[in-house]
NUBA-245216 format. One record per residue: x, y, z of N, C-alpha, C in turn. Coordinates in steps of 0.02 Angstrom, whole numbers, plus 50000, padded with zeros to 5 digits. Atoms other than C-alpha are relative to their C-alpha. Layout:
N
XYZXYZXYZ;...
! end
This chain:
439
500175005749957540385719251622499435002050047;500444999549973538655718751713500284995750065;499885002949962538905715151885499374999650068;500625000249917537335708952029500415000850064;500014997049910537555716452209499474999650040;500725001249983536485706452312500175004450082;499914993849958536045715452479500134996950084;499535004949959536925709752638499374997950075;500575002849963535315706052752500264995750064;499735001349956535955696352880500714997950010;499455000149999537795699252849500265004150025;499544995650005539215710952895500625000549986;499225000450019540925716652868500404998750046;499514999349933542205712552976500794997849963;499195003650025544205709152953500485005450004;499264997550023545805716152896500125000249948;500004999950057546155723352735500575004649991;499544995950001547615731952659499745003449931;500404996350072546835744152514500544998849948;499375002550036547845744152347500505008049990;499604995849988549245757052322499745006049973;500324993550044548755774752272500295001549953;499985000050064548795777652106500215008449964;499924992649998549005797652124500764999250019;499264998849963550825793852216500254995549955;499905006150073551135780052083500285003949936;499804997950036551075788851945500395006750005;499324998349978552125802752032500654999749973;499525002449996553335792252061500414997049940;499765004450083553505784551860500185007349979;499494994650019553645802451815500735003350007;499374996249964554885809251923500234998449992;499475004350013555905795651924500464999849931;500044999150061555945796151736500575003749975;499574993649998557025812251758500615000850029;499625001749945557975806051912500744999049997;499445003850032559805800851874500114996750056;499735007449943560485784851945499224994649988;500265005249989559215769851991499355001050038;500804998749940557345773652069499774992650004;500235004949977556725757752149499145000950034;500514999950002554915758752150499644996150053;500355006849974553975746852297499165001049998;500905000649995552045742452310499685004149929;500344996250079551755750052129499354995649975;500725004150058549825746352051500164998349943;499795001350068550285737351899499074998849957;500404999650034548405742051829499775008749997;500204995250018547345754651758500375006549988;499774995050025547945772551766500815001849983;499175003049981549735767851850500334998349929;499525003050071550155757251682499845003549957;500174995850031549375768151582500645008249998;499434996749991550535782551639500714996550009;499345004949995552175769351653500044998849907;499995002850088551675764251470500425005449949;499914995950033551805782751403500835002350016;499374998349983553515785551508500544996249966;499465004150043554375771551437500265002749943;499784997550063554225778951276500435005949980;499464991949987555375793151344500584998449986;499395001150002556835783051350500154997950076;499665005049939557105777751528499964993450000;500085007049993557625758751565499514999450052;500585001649939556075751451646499834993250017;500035007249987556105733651729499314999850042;500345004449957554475725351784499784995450031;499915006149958554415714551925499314999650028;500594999549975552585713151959499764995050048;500035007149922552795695852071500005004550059;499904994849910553285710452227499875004149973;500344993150003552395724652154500545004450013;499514996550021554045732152096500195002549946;499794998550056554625744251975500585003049985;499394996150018556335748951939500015004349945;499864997750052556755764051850500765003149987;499244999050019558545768551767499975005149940;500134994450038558725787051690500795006350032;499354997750019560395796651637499755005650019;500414995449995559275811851691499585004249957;500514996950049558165824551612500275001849932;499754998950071559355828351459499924993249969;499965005750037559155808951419499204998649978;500705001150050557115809551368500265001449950;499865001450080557015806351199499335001149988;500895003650049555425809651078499914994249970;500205003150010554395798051044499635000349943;500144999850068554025793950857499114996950014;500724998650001552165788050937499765005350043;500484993949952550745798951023500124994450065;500175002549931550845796951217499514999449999;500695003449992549205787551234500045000250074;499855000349936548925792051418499244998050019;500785004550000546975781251399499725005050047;500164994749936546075787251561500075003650035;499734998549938547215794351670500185008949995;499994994750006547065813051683500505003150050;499114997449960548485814551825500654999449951;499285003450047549705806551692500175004249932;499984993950068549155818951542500215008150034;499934991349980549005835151653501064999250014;499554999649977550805828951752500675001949923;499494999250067551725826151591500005006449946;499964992650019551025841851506500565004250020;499514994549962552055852051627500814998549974;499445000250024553665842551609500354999949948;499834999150071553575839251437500245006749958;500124994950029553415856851411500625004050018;499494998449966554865861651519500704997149982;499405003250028556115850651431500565004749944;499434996250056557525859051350499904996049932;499855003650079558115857551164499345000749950;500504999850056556285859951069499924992349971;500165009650010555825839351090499325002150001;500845000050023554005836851007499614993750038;500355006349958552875826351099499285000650003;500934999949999550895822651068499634998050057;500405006349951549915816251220499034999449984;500635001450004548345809551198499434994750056;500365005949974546785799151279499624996949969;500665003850007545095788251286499695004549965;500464997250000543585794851248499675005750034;500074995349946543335801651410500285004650022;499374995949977545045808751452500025007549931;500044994850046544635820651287499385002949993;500384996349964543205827351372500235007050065;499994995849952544105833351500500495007550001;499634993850010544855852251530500535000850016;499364997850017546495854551464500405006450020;499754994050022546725873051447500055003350085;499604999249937546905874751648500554999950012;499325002349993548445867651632500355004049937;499414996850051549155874951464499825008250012;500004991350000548695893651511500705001950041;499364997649984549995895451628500664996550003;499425003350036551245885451535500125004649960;499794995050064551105897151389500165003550035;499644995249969551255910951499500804999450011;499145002149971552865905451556500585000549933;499665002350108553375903051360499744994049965;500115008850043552815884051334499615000849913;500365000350067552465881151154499344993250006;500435007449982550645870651166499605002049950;500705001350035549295866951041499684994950006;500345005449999547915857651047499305002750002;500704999249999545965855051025499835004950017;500294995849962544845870351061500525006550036;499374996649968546335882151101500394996850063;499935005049941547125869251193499605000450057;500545005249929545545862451304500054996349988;500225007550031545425846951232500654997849984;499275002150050546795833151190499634997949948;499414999649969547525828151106500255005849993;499814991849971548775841951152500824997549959;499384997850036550445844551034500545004650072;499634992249962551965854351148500744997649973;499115000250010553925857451097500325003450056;499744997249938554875860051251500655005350001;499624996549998555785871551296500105004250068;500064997649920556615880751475499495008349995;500444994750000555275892651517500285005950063;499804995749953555445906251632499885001750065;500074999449935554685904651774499765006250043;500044991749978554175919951889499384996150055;500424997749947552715921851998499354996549949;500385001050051551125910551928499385001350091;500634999649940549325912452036499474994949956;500355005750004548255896851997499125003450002;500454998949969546445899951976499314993950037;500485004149970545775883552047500374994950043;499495004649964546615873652167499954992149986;500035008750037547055856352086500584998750005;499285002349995548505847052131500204998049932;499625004950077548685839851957500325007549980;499774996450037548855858151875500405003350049;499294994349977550035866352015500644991649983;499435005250020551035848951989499964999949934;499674999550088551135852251794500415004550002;499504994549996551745869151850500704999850012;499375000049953552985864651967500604993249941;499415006150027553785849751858500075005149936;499754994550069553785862051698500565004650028;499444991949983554855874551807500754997150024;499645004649970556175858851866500745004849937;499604996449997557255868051737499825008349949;500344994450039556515885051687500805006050037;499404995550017557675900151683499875004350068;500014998049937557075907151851499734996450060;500555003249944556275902952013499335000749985;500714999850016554555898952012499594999850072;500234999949952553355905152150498944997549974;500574999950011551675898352134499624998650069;500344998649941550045902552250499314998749960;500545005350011548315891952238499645005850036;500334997349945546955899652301499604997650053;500005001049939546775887452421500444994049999;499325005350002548035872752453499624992149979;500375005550047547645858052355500894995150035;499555002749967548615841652395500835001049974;499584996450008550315841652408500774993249994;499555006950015551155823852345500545001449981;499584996550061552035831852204500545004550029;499634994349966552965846252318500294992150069;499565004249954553565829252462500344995949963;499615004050038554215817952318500445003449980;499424999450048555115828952215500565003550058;499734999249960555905835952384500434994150026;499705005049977556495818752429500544997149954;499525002750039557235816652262500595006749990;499724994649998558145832852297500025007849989;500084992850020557275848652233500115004650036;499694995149958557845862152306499135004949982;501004998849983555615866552355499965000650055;500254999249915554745874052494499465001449981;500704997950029553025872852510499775000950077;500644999749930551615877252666499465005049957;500654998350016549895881552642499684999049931;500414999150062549205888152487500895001149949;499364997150037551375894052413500244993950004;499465005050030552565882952316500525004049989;499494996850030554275889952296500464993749973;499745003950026555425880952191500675003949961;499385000950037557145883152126500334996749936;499825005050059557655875951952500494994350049;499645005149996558465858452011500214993049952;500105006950031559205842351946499784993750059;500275004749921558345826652044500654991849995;499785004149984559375811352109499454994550011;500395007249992558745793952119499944998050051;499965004049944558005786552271499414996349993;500555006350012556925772452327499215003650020;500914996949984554975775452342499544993850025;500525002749962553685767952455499385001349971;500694996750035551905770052371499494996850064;500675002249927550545768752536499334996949947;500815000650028548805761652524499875007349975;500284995450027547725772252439499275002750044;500254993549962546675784952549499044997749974;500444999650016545475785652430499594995649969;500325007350010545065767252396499594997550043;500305004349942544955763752561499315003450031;500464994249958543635778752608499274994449970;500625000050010542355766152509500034994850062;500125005449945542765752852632499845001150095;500134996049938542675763752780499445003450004;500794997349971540895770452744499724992849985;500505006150006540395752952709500154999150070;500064999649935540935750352884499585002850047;500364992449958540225766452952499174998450020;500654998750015538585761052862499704994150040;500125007849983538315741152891500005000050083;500095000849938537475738453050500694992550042;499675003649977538855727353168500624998749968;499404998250041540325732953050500585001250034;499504996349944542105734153136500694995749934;499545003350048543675733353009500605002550012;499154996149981545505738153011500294999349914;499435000750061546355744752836500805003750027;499215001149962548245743952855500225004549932;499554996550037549595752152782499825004449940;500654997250046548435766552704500515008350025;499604995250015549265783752649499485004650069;500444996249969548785796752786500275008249993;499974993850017549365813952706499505002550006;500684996149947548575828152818499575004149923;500264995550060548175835352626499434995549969;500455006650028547055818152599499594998850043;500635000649953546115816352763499525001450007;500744997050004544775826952731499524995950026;500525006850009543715812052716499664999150074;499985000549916544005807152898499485004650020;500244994349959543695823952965499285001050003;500615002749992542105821952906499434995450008;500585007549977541365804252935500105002550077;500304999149924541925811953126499565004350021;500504996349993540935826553103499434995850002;500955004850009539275815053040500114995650074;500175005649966539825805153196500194993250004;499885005949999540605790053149500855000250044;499685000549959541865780753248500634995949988;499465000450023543665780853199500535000050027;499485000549978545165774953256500815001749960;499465000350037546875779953173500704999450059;499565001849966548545772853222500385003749949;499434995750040550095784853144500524993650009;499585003749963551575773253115500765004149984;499284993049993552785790253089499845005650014;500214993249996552815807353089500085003449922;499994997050047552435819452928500445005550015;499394996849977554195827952916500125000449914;499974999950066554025829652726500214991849979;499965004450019553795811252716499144996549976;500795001349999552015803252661499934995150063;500405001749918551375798852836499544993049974;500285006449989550545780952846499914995150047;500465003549944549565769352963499354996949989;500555004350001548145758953002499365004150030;500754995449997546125765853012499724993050018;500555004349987544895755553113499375004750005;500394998950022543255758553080499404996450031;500565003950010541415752953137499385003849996;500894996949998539505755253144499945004550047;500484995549957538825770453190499415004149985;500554995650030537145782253172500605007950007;499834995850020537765795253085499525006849971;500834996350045536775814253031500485003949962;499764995450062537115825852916500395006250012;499724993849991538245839752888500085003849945;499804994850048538905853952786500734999049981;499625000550025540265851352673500475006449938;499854992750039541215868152593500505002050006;499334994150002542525879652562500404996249999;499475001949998544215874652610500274991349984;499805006949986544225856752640499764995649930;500415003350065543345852052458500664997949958;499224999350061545345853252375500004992650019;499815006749961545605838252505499514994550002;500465006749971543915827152495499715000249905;500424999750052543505832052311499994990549958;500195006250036543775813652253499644993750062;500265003649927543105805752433498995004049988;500504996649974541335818352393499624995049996;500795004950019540215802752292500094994950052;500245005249941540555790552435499875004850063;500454998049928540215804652575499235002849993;500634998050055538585809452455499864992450024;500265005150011538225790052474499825000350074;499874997649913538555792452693499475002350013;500584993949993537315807252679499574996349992;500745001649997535885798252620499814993850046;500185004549937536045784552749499955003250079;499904998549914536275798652897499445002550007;500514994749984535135808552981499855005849968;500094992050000534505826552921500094999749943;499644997750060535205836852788500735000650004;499384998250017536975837152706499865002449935;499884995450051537445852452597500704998349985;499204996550037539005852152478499755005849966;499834995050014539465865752420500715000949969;499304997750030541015873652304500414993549988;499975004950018541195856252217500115000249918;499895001850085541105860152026500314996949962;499485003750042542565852852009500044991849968;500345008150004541585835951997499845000349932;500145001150069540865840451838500384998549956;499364999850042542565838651736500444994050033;499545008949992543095819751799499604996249972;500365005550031542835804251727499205000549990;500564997550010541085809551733499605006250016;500144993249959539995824051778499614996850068;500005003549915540065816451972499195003650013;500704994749988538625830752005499434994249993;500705003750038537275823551891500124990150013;500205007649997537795804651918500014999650070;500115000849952537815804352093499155002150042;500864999149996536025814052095499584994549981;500375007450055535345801651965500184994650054;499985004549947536005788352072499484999750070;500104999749920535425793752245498985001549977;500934999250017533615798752160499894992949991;500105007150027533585781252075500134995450069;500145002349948533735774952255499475002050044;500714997449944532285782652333500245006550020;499894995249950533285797252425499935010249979;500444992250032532565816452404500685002550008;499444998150016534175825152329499905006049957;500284995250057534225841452242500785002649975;499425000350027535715844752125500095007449989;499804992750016536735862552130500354999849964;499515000050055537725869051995500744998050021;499515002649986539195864552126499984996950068;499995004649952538645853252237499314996450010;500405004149999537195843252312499475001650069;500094999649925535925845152455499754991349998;500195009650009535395824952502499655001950100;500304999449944534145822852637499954990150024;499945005449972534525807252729499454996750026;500555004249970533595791052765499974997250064;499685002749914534305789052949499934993349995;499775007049984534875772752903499654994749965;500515003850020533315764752827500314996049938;499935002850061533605752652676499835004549949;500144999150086533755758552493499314996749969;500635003250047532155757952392500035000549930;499914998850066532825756652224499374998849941;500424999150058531605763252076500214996449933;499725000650072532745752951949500344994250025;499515006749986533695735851956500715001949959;499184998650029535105742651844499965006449984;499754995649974536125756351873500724999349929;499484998750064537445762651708500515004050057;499494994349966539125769451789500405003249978;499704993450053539555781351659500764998950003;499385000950006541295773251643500465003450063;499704996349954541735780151812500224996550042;499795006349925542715768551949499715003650051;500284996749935542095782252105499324996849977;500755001350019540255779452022500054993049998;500185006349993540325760052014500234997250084;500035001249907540935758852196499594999750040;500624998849973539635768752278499514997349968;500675004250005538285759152185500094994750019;499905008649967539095742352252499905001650042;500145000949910539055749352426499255001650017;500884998549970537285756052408499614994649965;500285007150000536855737452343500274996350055;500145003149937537285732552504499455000350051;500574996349960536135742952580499214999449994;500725001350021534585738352483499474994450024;500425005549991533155730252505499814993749929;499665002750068533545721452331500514998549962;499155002150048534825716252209500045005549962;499954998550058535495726652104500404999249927;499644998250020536475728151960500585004549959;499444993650028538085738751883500124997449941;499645000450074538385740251697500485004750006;499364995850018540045745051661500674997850085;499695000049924540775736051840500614999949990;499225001450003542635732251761500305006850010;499694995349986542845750851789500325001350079;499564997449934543225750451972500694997650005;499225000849991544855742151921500435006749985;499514992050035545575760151861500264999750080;499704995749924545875764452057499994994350052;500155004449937545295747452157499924992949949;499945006250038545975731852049499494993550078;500335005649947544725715152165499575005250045;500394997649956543715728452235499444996150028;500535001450002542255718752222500184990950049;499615005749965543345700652275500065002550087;499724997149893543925713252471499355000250038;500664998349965542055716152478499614993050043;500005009150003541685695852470500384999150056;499395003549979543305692752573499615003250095;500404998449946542425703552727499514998950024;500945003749997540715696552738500184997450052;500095006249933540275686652882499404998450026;500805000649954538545679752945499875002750041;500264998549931537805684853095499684994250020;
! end
């Protein structure tokens, strides 16, 4: 779908918006549950893109799964983890690379020697596998697949592994959460250590459904457990809302409020740095993080913003927030350096190179590192786009930021490939519309 983004000239944003549910705690929650015994009651569940996509492949496990999509409800009903069943098709897990890596782990961890294929898209069999099945095998997991398992699809027969002491060499919440759900019943304790702390969804859910887990910092300890059924809350999504909060940031006379928006201190990143560049942020807490996912409302408006340095530690926590603070950068002042980003190259697209290409194809002097970006900001000036259409390499982050930097232009532009921002932000383009307002 080609979509025009004309450029908001004497408009701005203003309002109240509630982002849509995160799609990272979503599919979570279809897993776990899956395993759960008794009744999981699901609320605010995305019934699109990756969400159903991972719900689709679970079903085929054998849990009863009712959907009530009138209240963005999903009940799930599961005799516990001895009641998966193989599935006589391939798990087709399309795009969703949380839903292939997550299920790797558990699949693999299943007693009895149950066979199970998972597969994707086009895209999702691009991406690197063999992070995740190295220290599965270690453990014992039986896995094959593409390329010495890099590539799906990916073959595994489960079985209780053993567990011990694993050391991660890249901090990714998806592959310490394959770990940790593969070890749910492995034959020992399982201590695993990141080498730097990546988020930490996966270690507060399965705690709530009873695992006997302790996590801080960069260490996961975990206990073989069985999990109990309880109800689940799914927050806004963090990282939906971060495009609507630099469209705020950016848009001269901008002032917005997103509501009920996940605020796990392992997801803020984002924040931390639109306050570094300067912008001007309000957050209201409406609990306390006590091993619960923390949530509240973010107001947001116009400010001149300059550039900063982006690195090391905090990249685990902003790595899917970098192409909209890459979009930030070239509207602030100065220079902004990322840095220790690679991990961009190996999502839905290589983020790196399309966010350069992008930000060049707007006028802005950008020079692309093998893991990161330097971007020398236009302090604010309008977009001078070299191109009226803009390809978004099948990427929902990449068709976002080109809608928000067709706000910014001194032209129209448009996005081939726009039905992709439904993967993570179903009406993205409808909330954008719904905020407008003359001047």
């Amino acid at each position: 779908m080609k979509k025009e983004i004309l450029p908001l000239k004497n408009s701005t944003l203003r309002g109240e918006v509630c982002p849509p549910a995160d799609k990272s705690i979503a599919q979570r929650a279809v897993i776990i549950s899956s395993i759960a015994e008794g009744i999981t009651k699901i609320n605010n569940f995305p019934f699109s893109g990756d969400p159903l996509s991972t719900l689709n492949a679970v079903q085929q496990l054998g849990p009863k799964i009712t959907k009530q999509e009138s209240t963005k409800t999903l009940i799930v009903e599961s005799q516990g983890v001895n009641s998966i069943q193989e599935s006589s098709e391939i798990l087709n897990l399309d795009n969703s690379g949380t839903g292939f890596r997550l299920l790797m782990g558990l699949l693999a961890g299943l007693p009895n020697n149950k066979f199970f294929v998972l597969n994707g898209d086009s895209s999702l069999k691009k991406r690197p596998m063999k992070r995740v099945a190295e220290p599965l095998i270690e453990m014992g997991a039986q896995i094959i697949g593409r390329g010495n398992c890099s590539l799906a699809p990916i073959a595994l027969s489960g079985r209780s592994l053993k567990g011990g002491f694993i050391r991660t060499k890249i901090p990714s919440a998806q592959l310490k959460s394959a770990v940790i759900l593969s070890c749910l019943n492995a034959e020992n304790e399982l201590i695993l250590e990141e080498p730097q702390a990546s988020r930490n969804h996966t270690e507060i859910m399965l705690k709530n459904f009873g695992a006997n887990i302790k996590y801080k910092d960069n260490i996961v300890e975990l206990i073989p457990s069985k999990l109990k059924a309880r109800n689940i809350n799914i927050p806004g999504d963090i990282s939906g809302a971060a495009f609507l909060i630099a469209a705020a940031s950016l848009i001269k006379d901008s002032s917005i409020k997103i509501k009920n928006v996940g605020l796990n201190s392992s997801r803020t990143g984002f924040l931390q740095c639109l306050e570094k560049m300067g912008a001007k942020i309000k957050i209201n807490y409406s609990g306390e993080e006590d091993d619960e996912e923390l949530i509240g409302n973010i107001e947001i408006e116009y400010s001149k913003l300059k550039g900063i340095e982006i690195k090391g530690d905090i990249i685990p926590n902003v790595i899917d927030e970098i192409p909209i603070l890459a979009l930030v950068a070239a509207q602030a002042e100065g220079k902004t350096v990322i840095k220790d980003a690679k991990e961009l190259r190996v999502k839905e697209s290589d983020r790196l190179k399309a966010i350069h290409d992008l930000l060049s194809a707007l006028g802005i002097d950008v020079q692309e590192l093998e893991d990161g970006l330097i971007i020398k900001g236009n302090n604010g000036q309008l977009f001078k786009p070299k191109t009226r259409n803009f390809n978004a390499k099948h990427d929902h982050r990449i068709v976002m930021i080109t809608a928000i930097a067709g706000l910014l232009s001194e032209e129209s532009i448009e996005i081939e490939g726009a039905e992709w921002a439904d993967v993570s932000f179903p009406c993205f383009f409808e909330t954008i519309e719904a905020l407008k307002v003359n001047l």
